[in-house]
PyMOL Python script that loads the backbone (N, CA, C, O; Angstrom):
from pymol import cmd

cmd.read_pdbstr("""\
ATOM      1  N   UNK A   1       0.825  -1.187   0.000  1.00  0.00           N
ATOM      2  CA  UNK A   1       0.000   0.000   0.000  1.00  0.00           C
ATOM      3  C   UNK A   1       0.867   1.247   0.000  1.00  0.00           C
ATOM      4  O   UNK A   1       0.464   2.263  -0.566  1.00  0.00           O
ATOM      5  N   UNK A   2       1.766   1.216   0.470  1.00  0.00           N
ATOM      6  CA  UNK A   2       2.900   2.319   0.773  1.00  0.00           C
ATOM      7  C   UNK A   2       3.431   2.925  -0.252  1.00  0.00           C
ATOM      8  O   UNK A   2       3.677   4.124  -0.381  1.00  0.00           O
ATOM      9  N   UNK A   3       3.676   1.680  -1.303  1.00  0.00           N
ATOM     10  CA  UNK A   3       4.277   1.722  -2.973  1.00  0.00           C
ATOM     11  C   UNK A   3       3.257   2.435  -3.401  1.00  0.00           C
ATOM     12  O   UNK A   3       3.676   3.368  -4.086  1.00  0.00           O
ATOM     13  N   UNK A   4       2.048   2.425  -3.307  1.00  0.00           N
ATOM     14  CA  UNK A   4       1.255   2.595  -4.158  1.00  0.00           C
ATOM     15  C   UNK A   4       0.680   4.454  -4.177  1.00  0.00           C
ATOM     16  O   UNK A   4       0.414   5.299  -5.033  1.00  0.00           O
ATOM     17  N   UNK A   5       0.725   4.339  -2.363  1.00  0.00           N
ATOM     18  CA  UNK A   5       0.455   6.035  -2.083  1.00  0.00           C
ATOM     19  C   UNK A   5       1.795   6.737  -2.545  1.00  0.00           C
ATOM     20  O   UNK A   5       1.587   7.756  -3.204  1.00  0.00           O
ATOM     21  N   UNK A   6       3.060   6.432  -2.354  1.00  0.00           N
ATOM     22  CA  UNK A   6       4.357   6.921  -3.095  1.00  0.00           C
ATOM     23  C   UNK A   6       3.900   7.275  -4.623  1.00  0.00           C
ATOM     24  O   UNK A   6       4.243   8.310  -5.194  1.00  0.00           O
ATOM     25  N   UNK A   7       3.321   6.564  -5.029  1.00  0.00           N
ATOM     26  CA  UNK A   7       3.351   6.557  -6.997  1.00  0.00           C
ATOM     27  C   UNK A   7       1.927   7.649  -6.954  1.00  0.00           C
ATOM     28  O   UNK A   7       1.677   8.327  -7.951  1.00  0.00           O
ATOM     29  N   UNK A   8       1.042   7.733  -5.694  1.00  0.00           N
ATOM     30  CA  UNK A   8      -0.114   8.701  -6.288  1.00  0.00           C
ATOM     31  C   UNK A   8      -0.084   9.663  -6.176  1.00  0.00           C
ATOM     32  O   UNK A   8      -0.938  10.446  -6.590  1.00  0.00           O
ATOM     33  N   UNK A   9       1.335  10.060  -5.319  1.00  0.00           N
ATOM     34  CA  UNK A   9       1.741  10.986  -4.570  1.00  0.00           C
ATOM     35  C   UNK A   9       2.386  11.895  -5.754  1.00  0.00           C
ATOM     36  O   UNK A   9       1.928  12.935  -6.227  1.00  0.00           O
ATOM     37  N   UNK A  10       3.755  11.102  -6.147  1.00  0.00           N
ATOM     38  CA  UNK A  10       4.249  11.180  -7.375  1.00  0.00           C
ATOM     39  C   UNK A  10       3.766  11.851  -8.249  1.00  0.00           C
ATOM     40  O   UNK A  10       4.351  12.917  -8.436  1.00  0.00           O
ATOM     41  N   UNK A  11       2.746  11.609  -8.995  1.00  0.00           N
ATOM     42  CA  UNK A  11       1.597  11.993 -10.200  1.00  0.00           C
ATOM     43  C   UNK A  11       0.581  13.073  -9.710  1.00  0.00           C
ATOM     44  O   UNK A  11      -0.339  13.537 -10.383  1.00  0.00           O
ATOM     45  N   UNK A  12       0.881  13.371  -8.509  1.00  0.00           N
ATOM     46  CA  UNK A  12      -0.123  13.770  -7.930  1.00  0.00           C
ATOM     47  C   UNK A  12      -1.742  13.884  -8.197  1.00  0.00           C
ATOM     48  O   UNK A  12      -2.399  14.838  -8.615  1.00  0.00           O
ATOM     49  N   UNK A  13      -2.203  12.360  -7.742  1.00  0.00           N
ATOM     50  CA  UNK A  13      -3.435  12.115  -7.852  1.00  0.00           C
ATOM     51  C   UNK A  13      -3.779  11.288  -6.386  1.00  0.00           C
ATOM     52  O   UNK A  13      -3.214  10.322  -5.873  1.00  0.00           O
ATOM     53  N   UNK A  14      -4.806  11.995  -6.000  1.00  0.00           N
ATOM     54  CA  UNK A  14      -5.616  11.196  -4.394  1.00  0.00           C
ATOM     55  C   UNK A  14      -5.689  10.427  -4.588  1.00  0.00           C
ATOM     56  O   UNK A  14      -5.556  10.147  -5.779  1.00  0.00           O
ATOM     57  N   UNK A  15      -5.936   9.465  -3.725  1.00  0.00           N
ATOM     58  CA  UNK A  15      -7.192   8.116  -3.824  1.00  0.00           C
ATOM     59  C   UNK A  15      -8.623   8.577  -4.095  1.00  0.00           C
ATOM     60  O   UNK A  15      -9.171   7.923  -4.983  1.00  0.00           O
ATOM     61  N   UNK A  16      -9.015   9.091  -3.804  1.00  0.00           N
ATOM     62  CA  UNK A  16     -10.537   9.382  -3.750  1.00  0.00           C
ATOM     63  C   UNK A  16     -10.430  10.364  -5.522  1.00  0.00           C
ATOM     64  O   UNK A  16     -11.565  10.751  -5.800  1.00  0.00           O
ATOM     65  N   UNK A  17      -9.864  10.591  -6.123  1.00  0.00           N
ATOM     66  CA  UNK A  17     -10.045  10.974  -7.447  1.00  0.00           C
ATOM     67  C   UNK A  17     -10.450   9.569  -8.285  1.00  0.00           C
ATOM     68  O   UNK A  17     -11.162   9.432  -9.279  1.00  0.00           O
ATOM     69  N   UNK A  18      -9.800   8.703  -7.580  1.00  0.00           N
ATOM     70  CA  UNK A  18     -10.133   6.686  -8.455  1.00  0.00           C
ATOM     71  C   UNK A  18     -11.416   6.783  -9.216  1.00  0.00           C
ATOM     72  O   UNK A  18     -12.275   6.961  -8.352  1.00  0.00           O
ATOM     73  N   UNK A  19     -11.891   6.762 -10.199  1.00  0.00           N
ATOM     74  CA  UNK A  19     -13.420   5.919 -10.440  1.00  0.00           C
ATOM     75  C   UNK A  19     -13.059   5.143 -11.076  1.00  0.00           C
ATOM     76  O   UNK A  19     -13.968   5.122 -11.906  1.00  0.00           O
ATOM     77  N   UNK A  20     -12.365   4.394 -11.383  1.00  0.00           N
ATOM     78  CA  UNK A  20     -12.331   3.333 -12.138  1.00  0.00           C
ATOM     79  C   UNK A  20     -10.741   2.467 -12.188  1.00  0.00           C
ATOM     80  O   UNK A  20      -9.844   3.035 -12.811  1.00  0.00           O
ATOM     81  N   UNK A  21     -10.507   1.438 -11.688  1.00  0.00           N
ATOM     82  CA  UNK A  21      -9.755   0.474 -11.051  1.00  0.00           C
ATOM     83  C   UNK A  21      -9.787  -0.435 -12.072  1.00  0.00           C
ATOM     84  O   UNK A  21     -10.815  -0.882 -12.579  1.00  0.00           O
ATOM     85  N   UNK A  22      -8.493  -0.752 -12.423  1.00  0.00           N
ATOM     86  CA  UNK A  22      -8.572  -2.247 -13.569  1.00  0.00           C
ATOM     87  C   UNK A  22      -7.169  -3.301 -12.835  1.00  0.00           C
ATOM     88  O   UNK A  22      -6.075  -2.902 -12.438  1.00  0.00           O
ATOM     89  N   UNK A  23      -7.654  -4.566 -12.854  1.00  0.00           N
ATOM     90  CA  UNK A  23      -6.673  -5.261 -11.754  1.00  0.00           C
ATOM     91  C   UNK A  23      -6.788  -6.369 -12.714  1.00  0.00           C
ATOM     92  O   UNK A  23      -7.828  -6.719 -13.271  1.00  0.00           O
ATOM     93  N   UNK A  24      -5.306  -7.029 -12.891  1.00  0.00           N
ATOM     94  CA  UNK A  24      -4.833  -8.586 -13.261  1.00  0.00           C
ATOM     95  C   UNK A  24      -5.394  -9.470 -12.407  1.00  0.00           C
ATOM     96  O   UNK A  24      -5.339  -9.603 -11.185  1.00  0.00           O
ATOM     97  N   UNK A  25      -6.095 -10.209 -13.513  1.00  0.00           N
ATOM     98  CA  UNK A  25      -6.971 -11.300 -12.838  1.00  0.00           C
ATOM     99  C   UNK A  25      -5.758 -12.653 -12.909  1.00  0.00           C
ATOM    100  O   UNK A  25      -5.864 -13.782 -12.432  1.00  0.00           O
ATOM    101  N   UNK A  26      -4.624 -12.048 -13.683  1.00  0.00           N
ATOM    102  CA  UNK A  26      -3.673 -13.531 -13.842  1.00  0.00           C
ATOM    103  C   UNK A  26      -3.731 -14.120 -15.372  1.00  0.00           C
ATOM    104  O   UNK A  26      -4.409 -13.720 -16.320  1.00  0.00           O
ATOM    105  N   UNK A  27      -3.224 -14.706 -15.331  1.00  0.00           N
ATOM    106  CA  UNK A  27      -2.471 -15.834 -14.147  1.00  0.00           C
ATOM    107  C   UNK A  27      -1.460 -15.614 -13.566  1.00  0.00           C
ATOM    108  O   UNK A  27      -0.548 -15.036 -14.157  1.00  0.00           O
ATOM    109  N   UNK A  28      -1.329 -16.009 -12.249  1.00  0.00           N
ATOM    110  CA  UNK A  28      -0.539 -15.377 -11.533  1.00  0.00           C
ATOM    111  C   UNK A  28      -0.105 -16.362 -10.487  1.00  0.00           C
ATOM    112  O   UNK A  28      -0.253 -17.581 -10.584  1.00  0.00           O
ATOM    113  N   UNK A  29       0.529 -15.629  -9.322  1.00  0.00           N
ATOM    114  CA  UNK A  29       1.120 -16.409  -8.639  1.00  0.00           C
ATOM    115  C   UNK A  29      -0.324 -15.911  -7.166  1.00  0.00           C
ATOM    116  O   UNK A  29      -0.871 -14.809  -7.193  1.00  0.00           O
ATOM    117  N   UNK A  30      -0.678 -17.056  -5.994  1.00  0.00           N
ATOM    118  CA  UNK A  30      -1.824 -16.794  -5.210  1.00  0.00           C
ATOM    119  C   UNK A  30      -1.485 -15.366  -4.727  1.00  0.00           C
ATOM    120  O   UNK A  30      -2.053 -14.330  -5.074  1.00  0.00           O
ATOM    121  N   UNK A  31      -0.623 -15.478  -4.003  1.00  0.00           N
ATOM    122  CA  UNK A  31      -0.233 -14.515  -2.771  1.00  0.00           C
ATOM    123  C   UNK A  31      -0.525 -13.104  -3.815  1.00  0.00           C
ATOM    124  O   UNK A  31      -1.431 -12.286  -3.663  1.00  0.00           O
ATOM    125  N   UNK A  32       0.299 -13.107  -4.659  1.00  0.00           N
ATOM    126  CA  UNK A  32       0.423 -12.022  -5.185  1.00  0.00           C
ATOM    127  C   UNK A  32      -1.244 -11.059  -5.726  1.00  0.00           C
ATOM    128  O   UNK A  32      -1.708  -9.982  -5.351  1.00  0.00           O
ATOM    129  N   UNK A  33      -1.713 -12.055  -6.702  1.00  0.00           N
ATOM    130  CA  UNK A  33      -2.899 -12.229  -6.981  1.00  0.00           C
ATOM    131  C   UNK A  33      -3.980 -11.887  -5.637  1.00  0.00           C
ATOM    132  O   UNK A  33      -4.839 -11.013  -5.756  1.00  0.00           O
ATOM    133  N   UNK A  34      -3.834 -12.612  -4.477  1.00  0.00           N
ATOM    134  CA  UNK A  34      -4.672 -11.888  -3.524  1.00  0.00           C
ATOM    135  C   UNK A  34      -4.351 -10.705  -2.864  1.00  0.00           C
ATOM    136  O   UNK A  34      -5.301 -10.133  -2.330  1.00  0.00           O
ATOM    137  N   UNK A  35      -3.129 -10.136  -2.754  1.00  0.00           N
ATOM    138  CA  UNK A  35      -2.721  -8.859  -1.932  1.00  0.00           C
ATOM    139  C   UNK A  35      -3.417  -7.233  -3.235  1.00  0.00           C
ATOM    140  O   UNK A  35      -3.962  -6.151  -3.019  1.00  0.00           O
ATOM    141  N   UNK A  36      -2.934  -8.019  -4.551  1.00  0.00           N
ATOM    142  CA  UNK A  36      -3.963  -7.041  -5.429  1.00  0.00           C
ATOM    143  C   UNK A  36      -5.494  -6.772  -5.194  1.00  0.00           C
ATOM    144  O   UNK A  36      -6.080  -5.802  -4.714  1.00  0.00           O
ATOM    145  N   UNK A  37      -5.802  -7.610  -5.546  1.00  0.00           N
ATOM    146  CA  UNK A  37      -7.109  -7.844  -5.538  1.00  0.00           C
ATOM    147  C   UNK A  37      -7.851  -7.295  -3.887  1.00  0.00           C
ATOM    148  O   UNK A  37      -8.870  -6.659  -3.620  1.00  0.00           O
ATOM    149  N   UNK A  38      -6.913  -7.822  -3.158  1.00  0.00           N
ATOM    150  CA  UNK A  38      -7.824  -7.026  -1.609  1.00  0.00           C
ATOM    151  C   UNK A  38      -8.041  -5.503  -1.742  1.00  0.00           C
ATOM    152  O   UNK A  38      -9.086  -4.872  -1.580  1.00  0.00           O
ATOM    153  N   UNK A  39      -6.491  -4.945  -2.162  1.00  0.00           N
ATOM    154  CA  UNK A  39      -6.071  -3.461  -2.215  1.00  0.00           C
ATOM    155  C   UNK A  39      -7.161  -2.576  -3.196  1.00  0.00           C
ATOM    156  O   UNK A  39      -7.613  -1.454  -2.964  1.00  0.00           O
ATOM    157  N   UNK A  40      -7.468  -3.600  -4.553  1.00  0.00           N
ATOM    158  CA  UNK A  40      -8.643  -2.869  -5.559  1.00  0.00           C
ATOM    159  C   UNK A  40      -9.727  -2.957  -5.073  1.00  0.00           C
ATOM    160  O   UNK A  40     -10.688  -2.485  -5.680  1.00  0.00           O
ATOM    161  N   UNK A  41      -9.903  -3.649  -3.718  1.00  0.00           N
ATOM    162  CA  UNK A  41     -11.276  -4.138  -3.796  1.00  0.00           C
ATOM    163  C   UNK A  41     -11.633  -2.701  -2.687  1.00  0.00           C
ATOM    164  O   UNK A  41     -12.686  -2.069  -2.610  1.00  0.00           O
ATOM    165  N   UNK A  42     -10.533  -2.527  -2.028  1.00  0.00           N
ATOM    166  CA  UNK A  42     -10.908  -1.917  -0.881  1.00  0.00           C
ATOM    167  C   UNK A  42     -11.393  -0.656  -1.168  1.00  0.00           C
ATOM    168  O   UNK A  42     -12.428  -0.100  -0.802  1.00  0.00           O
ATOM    169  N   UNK A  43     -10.006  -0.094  -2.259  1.00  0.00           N
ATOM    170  CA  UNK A  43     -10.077   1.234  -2.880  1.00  0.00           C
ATOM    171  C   UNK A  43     -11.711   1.492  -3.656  1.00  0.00           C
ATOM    172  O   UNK A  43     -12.361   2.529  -3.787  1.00  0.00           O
ATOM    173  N   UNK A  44     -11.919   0.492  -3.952  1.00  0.00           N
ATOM    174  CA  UNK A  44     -12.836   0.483  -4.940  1.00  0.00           C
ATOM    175  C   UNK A  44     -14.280   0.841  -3.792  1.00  0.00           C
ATOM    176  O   UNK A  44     -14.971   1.858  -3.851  1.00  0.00           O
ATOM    177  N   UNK A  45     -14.431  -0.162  -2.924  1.00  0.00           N
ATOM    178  CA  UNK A  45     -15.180   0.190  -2.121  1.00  0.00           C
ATOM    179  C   UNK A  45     -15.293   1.608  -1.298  1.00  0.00           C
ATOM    180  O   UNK A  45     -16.348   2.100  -0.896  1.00  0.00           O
ATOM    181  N   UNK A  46     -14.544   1.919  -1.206  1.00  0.00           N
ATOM    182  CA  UNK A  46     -14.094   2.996  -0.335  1.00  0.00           C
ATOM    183  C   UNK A  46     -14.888   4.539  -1.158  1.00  0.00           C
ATOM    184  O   UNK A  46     -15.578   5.502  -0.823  1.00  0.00           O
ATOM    185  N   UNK A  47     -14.241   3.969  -2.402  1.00  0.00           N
ATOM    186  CA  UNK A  47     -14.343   5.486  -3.570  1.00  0.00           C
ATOM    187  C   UNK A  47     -15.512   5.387  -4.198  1.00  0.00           C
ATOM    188  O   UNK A  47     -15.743   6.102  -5.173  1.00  0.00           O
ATOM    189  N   UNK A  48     -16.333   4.571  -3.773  1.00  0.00           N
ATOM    190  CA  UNK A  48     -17.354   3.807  -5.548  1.00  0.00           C
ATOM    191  C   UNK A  48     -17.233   3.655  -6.298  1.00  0.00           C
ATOM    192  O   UNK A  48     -18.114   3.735  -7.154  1.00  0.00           O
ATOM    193  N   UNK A  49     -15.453   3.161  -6.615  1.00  0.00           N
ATOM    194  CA  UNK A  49     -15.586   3.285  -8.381  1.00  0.00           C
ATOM    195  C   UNK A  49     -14.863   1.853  -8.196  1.00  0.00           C
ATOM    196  O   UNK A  49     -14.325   1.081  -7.401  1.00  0.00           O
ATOM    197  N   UNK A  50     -15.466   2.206 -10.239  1.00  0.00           N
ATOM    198  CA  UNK A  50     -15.671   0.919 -11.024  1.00  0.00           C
ATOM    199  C   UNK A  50     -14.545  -0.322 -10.802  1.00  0.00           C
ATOM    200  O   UNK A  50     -13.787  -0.254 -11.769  1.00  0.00           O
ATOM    201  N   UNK A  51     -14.241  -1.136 -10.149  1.00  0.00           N
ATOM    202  CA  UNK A  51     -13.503  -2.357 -10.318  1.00  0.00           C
ATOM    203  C   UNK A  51     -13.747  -3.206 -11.006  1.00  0.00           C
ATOM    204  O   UNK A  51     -14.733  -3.941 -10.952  1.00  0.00           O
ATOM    205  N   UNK A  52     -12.228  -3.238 -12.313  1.00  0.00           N
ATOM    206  CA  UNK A  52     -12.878  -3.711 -13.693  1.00  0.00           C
ATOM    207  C   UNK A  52     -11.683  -4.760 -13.799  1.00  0.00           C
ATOM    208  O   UNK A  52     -10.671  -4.221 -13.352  1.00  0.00           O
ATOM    209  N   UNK A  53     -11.500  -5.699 -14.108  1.00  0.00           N
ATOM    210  CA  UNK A  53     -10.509  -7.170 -14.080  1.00  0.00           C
ATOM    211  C   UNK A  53     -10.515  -7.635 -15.526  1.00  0.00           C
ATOM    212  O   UNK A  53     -11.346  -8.096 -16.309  1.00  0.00           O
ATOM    213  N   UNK A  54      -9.227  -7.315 -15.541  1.00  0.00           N
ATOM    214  CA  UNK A  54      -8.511  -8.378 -17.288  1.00  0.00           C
ATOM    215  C   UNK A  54      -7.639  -9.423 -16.965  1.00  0.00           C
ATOM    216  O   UNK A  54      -7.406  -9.777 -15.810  1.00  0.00           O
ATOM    217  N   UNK A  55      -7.025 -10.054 -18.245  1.00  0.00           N
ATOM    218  CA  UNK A  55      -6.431 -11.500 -17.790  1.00  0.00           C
ATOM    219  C   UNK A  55      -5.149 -10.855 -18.893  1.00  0.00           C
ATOM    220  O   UNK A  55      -5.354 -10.131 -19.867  1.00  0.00           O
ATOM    221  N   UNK A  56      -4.095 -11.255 -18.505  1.00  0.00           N
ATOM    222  CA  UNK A  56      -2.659 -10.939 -18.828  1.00  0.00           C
ATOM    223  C   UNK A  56      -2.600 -11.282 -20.323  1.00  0.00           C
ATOM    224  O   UNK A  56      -1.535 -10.918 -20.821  1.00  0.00           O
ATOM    225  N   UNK A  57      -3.730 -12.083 -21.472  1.00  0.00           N
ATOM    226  CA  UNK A  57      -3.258 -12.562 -22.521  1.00  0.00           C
ATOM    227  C   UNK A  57      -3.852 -11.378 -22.817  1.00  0.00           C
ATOM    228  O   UNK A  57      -3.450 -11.042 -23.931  1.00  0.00           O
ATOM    229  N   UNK A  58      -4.740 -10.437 -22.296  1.00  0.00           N
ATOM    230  CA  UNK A  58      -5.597  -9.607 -22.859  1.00  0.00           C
ATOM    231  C   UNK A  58      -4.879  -8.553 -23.164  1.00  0.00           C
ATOM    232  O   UNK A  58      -5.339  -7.826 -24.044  1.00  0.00           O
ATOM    233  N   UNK A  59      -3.333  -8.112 -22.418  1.00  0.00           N
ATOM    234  CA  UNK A  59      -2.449  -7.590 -22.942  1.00  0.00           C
ATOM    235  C   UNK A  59      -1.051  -7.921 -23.970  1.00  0.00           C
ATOM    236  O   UNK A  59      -0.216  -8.806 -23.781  1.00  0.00           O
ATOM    237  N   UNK A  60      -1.083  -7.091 -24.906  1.00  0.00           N
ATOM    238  CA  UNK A  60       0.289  -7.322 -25.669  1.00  0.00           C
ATOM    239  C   UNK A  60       1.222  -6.548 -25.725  1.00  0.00           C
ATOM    240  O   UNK A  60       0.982  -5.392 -26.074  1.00  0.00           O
ATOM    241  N   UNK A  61       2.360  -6.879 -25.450  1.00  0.00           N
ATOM    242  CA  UNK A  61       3.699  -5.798 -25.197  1.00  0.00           C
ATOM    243  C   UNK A  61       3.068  -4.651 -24.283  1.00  0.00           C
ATOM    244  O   UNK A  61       3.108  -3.451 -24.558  1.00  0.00           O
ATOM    245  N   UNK A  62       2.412  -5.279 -23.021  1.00  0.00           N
ATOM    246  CA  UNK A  62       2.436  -3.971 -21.893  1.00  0.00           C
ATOM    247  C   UNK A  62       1.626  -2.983 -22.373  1.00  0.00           C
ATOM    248  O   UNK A  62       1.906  -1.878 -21.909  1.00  0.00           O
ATOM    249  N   UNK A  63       0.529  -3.011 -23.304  1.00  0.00           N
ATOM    250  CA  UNK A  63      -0.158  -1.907 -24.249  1.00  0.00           C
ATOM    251  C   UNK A  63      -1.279  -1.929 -23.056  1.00  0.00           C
ATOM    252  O   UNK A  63      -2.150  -2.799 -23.073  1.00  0.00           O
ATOM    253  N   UNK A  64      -1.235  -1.078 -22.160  1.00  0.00           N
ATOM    254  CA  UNK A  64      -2.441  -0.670 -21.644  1.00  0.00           C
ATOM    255  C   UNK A  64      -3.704  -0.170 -21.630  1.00  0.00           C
ATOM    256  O   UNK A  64      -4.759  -0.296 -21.008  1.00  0.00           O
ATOM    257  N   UNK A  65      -2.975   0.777 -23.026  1.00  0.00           N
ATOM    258  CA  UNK A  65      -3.981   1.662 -23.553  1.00  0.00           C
ATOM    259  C   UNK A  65      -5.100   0.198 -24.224  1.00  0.00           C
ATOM    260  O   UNK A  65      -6.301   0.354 -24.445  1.00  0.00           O
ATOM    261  N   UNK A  66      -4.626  -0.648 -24.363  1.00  0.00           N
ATOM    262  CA  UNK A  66      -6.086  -1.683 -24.843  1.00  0.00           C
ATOM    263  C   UNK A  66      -6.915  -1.771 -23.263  1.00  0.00           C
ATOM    264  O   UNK A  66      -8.103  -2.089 -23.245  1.00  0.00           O
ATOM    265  N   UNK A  67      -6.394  -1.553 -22.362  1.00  0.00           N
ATOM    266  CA  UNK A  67      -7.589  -1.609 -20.931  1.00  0.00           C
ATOM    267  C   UNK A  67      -8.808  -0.589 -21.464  1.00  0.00           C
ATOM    268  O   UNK A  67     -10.012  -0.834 -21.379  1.00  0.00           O
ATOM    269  N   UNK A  68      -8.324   0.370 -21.918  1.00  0.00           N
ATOM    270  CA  UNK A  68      -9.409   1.089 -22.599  1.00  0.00           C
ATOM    271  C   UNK A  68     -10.040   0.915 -23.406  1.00  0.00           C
ATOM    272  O   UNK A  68     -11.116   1.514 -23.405  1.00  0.00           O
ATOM    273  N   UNK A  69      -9.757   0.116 -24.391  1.00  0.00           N
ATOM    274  CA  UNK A  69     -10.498   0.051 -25.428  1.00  0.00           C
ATOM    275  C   UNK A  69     -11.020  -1.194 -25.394  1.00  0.00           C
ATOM    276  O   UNK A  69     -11.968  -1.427 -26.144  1.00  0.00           O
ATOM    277  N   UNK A  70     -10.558  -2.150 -24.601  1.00  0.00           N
ATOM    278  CA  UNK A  70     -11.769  -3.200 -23.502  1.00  0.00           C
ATOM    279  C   UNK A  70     -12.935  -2.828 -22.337  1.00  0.00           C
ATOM    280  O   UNK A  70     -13.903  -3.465 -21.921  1.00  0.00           O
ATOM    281  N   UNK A  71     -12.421  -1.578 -22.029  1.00  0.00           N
ATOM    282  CA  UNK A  71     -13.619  -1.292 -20.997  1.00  0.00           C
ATOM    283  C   UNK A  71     -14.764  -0.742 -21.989  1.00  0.00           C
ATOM    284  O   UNK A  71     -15.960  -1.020 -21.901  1.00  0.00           O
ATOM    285  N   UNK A  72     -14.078   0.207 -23.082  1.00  0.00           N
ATOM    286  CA  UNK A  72     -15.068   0.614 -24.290  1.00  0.00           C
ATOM    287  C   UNK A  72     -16.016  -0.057 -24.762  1.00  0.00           C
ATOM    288  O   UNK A  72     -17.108   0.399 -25.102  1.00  0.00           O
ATOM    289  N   UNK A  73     -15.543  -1.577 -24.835  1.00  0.00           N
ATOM    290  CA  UNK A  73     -16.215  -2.878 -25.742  1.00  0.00           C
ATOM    291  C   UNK A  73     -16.799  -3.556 -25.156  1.00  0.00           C
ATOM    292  O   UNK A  73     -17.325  -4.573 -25.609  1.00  0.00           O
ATOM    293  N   UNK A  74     -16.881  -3.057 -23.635  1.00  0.00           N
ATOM    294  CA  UNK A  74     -17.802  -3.388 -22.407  1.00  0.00           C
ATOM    295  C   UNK A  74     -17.359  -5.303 -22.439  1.00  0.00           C
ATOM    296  O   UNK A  74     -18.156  -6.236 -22.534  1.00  0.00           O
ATOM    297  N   UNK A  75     -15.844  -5.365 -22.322  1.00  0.00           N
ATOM    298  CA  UNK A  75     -14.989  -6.874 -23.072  1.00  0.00           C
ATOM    299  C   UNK A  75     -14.366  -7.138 -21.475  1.00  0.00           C
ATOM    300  O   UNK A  75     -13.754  -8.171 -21.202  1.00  0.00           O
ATOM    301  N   UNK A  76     -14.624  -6.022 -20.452  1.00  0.00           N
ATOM    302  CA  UNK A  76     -13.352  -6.120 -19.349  1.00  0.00           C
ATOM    303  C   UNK A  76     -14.569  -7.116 -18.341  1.00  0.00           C
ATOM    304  O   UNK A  76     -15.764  -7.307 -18.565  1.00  0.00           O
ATOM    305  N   UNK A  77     -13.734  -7.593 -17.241  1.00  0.00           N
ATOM    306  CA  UNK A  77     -14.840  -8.738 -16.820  1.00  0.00           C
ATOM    307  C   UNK A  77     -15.069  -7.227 -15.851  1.00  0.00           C
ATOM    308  O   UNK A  77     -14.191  -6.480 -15.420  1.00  0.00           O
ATOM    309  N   UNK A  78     -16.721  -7.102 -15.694  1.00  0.00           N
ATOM    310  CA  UNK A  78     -16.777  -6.208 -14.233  1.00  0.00           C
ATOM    311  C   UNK A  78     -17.848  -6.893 -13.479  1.00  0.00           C
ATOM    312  O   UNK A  78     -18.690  -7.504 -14.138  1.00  0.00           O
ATOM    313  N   UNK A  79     -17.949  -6.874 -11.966  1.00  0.00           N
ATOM    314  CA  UNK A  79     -18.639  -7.448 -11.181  1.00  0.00           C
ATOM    315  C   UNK A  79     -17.806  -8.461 -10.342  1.00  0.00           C
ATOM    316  O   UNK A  79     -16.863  -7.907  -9.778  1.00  0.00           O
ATOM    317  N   UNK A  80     -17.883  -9.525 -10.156  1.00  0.00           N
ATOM    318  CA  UNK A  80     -17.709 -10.659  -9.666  1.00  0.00           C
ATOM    319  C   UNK A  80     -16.257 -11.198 -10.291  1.00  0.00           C
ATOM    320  O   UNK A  80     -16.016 -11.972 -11.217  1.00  0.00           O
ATOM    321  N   UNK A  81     -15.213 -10.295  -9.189  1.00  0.00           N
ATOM    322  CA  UNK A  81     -13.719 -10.780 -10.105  1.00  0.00           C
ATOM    323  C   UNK A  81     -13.267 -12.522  -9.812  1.00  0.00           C
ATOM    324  O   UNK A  81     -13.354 -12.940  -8.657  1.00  0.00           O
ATOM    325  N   UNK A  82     -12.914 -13.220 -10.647  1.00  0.00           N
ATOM    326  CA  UNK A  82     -11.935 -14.602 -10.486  1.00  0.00           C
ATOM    327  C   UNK A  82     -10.975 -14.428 -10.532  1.00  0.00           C
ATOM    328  O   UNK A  82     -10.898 -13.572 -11.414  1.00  0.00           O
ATOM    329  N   UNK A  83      -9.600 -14.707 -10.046  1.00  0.00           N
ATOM    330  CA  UNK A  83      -8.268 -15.100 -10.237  1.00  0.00           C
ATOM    331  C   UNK A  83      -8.331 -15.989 -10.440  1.00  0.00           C
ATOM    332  O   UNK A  83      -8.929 -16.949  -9.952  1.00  0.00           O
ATOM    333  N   UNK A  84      -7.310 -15.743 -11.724  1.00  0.00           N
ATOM    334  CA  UNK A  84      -6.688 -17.257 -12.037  1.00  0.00           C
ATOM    335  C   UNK A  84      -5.262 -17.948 -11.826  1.00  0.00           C
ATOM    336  O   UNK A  84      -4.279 -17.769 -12.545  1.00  0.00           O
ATOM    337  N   UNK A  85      -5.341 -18.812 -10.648  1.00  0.00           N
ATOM    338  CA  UNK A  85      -3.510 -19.067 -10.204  1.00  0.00           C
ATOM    339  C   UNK A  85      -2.935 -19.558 -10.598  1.00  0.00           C
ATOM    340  O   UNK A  85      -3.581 -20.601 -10.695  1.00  0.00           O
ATOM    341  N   UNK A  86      -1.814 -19.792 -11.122  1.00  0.00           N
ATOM    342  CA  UNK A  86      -0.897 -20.158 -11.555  1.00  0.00           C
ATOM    343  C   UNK A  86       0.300 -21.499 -10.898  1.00  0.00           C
ATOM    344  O   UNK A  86       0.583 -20.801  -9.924  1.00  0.00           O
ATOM    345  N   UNK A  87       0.646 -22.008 -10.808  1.00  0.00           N
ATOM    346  CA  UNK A  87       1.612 -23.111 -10.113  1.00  0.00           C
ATOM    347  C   UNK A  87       2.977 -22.444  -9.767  1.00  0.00           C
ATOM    348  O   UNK A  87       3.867 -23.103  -9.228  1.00  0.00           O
TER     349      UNK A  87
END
""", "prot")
cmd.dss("prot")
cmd.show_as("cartoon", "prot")
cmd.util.cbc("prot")
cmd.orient("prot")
């Protein structure tokens, strides 16, 4: 959490500016996969905004900018996130 207020700090953007949260559903490793997922869930709760979950094939070469143009295509999973773990 510490990393994370450092980087919003950085950019200077609040937490409470958040509406919309996009988190790796994986595959992944558990631990890792659940310490995300608590942190989006919380923020998300906290702020009301949107917590929206993709899966790592859904990116290519780190292109983020497709998170957008999956949330556009209404393609991003929202509601009821799964992880998927990895070995």
């Amino acid at each position: 959490m510490e990393l994370l207020l450092k980087f919003l700090d950085k950019i200077k953007i609040e937490i409470s500016d958040i509406e919309r949260i996009f988190v790796n559903l994986g595959p992944g490793k558990f631990t890792s996969l659940r310490i995300s997922l608590s942190i989006a869930k919380a923020i998300s709760l906290a702020n009301k905004a949107t917590l929206l979950g993709f899966k790592s094939k859904d990116l290519t070469s780190k292109n983020y900018r497709k998170l957008i143009k999956l949330d556009k295509k209404k393609l991003s999973n929202k509601g009821l996130i799964k992880p998927i773990y990895s070995s």
